[in-house]
N, C-alpha and C positions, 0 to 999 in steps of 0.2 A: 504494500500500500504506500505511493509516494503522498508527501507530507502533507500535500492539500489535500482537503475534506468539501467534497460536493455538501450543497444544503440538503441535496436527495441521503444521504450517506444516513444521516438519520431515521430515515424515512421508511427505513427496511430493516429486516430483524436483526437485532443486536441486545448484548447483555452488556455493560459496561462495569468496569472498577468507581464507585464512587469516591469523590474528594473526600476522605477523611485525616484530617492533623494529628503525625505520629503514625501511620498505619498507610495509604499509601504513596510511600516513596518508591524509589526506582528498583528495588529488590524487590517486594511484593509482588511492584508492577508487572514485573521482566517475567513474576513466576504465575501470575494470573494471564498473564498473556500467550504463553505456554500450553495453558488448561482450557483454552477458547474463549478469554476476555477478546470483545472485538476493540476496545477502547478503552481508554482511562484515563483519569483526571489526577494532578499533582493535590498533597493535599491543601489547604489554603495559602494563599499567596499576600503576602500585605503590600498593596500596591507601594504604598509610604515607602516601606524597607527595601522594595525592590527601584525603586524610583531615584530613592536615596542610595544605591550602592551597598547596602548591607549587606555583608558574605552569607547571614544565616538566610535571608528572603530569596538573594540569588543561586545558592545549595540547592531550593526547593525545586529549578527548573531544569537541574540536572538529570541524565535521563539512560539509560544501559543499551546497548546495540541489540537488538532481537525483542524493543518491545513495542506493544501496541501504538497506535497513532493517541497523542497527548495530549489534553486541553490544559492549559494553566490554570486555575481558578483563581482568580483576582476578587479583593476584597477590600472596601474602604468607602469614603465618603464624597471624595473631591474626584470632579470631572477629569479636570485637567490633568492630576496626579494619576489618576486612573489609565486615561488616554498614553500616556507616555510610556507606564509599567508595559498597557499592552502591547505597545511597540517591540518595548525589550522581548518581552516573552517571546512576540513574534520572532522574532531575531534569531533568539536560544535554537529553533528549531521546531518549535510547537506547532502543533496542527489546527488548533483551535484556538480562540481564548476562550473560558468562560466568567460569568460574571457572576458572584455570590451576593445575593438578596434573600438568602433562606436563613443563616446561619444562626443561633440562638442564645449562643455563648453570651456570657453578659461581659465577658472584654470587648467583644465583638461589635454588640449592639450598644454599648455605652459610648462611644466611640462615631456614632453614626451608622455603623454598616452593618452587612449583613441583614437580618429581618426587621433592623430598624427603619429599612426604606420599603418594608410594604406599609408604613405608614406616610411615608413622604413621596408620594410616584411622580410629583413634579420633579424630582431632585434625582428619582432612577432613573425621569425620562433625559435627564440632561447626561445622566452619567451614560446609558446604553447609546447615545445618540453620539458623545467623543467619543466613543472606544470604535462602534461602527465605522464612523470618519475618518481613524485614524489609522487602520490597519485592515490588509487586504487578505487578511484569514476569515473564515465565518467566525461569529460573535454567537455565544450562546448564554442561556443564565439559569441562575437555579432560583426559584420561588418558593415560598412556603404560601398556605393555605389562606395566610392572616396573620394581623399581628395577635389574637386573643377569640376566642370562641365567636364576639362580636362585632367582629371585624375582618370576615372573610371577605377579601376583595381581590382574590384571586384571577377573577374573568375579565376587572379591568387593566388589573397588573397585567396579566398575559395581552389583551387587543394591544394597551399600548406599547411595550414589548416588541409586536410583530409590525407595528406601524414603523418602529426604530428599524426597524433591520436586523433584528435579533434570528437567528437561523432555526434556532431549535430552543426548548423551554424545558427544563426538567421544572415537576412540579411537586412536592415532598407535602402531600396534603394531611400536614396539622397547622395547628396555628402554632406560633414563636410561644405562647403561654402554655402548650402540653409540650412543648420540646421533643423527644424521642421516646416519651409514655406513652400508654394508655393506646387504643387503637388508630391504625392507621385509614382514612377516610376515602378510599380509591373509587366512589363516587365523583368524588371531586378533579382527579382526572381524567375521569370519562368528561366530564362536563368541558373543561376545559380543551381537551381534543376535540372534543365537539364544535369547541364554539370558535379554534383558528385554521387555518391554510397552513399554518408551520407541524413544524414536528414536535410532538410532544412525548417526553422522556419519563417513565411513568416510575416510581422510587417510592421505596416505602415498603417493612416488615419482609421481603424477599431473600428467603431463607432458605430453600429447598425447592428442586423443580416441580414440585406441587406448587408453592408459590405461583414462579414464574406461569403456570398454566391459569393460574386463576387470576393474577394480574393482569396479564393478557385477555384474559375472557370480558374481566369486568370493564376494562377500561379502552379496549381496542386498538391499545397503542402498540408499533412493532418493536421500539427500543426500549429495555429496563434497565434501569442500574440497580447495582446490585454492593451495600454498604457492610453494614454487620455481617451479615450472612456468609460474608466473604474472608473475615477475618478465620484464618485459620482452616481455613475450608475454601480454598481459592478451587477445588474439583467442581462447585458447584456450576463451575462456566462450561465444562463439560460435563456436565450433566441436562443444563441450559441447550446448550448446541445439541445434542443428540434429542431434546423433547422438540427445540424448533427444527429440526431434521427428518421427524418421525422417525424415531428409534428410541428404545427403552434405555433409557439414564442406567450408567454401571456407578456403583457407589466405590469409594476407594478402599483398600484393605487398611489395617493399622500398621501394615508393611511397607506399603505406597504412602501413609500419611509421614511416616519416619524418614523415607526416600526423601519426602519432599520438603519437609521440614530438616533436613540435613543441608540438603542443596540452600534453603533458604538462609540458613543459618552463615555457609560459605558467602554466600552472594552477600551481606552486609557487612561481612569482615572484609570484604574486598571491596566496598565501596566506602563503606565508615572509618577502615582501620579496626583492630582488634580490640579495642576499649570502647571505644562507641560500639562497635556492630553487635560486642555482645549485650552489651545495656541494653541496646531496642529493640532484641529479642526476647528478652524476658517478657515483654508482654503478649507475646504470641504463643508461649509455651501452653498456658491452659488452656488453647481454644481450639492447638493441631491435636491438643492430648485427652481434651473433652471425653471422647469416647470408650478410655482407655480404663479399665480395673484399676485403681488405684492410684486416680491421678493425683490424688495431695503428694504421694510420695515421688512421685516423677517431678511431679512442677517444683517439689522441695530441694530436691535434687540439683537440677539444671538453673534456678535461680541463686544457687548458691557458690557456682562456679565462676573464675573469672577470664578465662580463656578458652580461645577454639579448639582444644586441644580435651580441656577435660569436657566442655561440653558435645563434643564426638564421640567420647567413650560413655560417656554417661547414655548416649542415643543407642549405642553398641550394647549398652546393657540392656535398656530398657529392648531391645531388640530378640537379643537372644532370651529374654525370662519369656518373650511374647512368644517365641516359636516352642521354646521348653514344652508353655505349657495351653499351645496350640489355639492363640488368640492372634494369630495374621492372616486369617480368610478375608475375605473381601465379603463389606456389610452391602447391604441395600441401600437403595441412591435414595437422598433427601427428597 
């Protein structure tokens, strides 16, 4: 796939890596890309820090050779700071930019940005209208449902949105006041596919290609992104690909999760350095190991290590007690 992204590209079935901070960077990425992510997003990007030359903002657009096509997610409050980031971004190599208006964080929204501009849509309409203007990639953006239960204004956020030029709309239907609790409202994507000519990116509780089959059903949309679900369980994109393929989803062994959570573990010592790469693994350990007899004692284990070395032999072990005592069959697909 070379680097530019038709408007159509949304438009047709795809599972995507969603923007999460801490979780997907270019190792994840490279290895959900791997497993039939068709795309993926960096995780939030501060336009400010990237605008400003910060080494930590500009890290975030770093990217591994073998992976999916990239959107940068940009986030902040000023046009013009905005417009400039996306230039860079553009520059780095990125395939998209997108624009964050969902986000819930209270650094985030204190701040201006994020879900604090579905209450201000004159001030998203200026920001989506420089970033358009200013770079010759598609523009895409993420929205939430509303700022608060009473304040679902979704379907104007989205018209105006498409009026800008915006290519494509993920839509994360809660309001910024339930954050990532309580149920997810996929009513409210349908409505929204309904009500534009663009592409709409349909996100939310997609955990299992059950999910994806009934996201898909309720909301009509071809492209999902796929957040939590994914943490830890990046198979779920092959599992995705073979239900949009017609073919029955194969779930991975505890053999395969160990495979791939070893490779993962290499790929951020090789991007991070062996002190960082082990740190930002630790939080992946309980969610490849979720399914595993005894995971207090594995994730006790591997978090208490501080190199790539004992955390190898620690997976060596946990490997061979799994065959001992005849726990590496291959489960049933989520």
């Amino acid at each position: 796939m070379p680097r530019g992204i038709r408007k159509s590209f949304f438009d047709e079935p795809r599972a995507c890596l969603a923007p999460m901070a801490g979780y997907s960077d270019a190792p994840f990425r490279l290895i959900c890309a791997g497993l039939g992510a068709d795309f993926a997003f960096t995780g939030l990007v501060s336009a400010d820090g990237l605008a400003r030359g910060m080494k930590k903002s500009a890290a975030l657009l770093d990217r591994l050779e073998g992976e999916a096509p990239l959107g940068v997610q940009l986030f902040g409050a000023n046009p013009e700071t905005l417009a400039r980031s996306a230039a860079i971004a553009g520059g780095s190599g990125a395939s998209f930019v997108d624009l964050n208006f969902g986000c819930p964080v209270k650094k985030v929204v204190t701040k201006n940005g994020g879900a604090a501009l579905m209450r201000d849509l004159v001030l998203m309409e200026r920001i989506a209208r420089a970033v358009v203007a200013e770079v010759g990639l598609p523009v895409t953006a993420k929205i939430r449902s509303g700022w608060s239960a009473g304040e679902r204004n979704f379907l104007e956020a989205g018209a105006m949105l498409e009026g800008c030029g915006i290519a494509a709309i993920t839509l994360h239907p809660r309001p910024r006041s339930q954050g990532f609790s309580g149920p997810a409202h996929w009513e409210d994507i349908a409505r929204l596919r309904e009500s534009l000519s663009i592409p709409v990116i349909a996100n939310g509780d997609v955990k299992s290609a059950a999910d994806y089959r009934e996201i898909t059903r309720v909301t009509g949309c071809a492209s999902v992104m796929i957040g939590r679900g994914a943490i830890g369980n990046p198979f779920i994109f092959r599992e995705i690909r073979a239900v949009a393929e017609g073919r029955e989803p194969r779930g991975a062994s505890n053999a395969e999760r160990l495979d791939v959570l070893e490779r993962h573990v290499k790929l951020q010592v090789a991007h991070f350095g062996e002190r960082l790469g082990i740190r930002e693994m630790r939080k992946f350990y309980r969610w490849y190991l979720k399914s595993f007899e005894g995971i207090k004692k594995y994730r006790g284990e591997l978090t208490g290590v501080e190199t790539c070395a004992e955390v190898l032999e620690s997976l060596a072990c946990i490997r061979e007690e799994l065959e001992k005592n005849g726990r590496s069959a291959p489960q049933k697909a989520s």
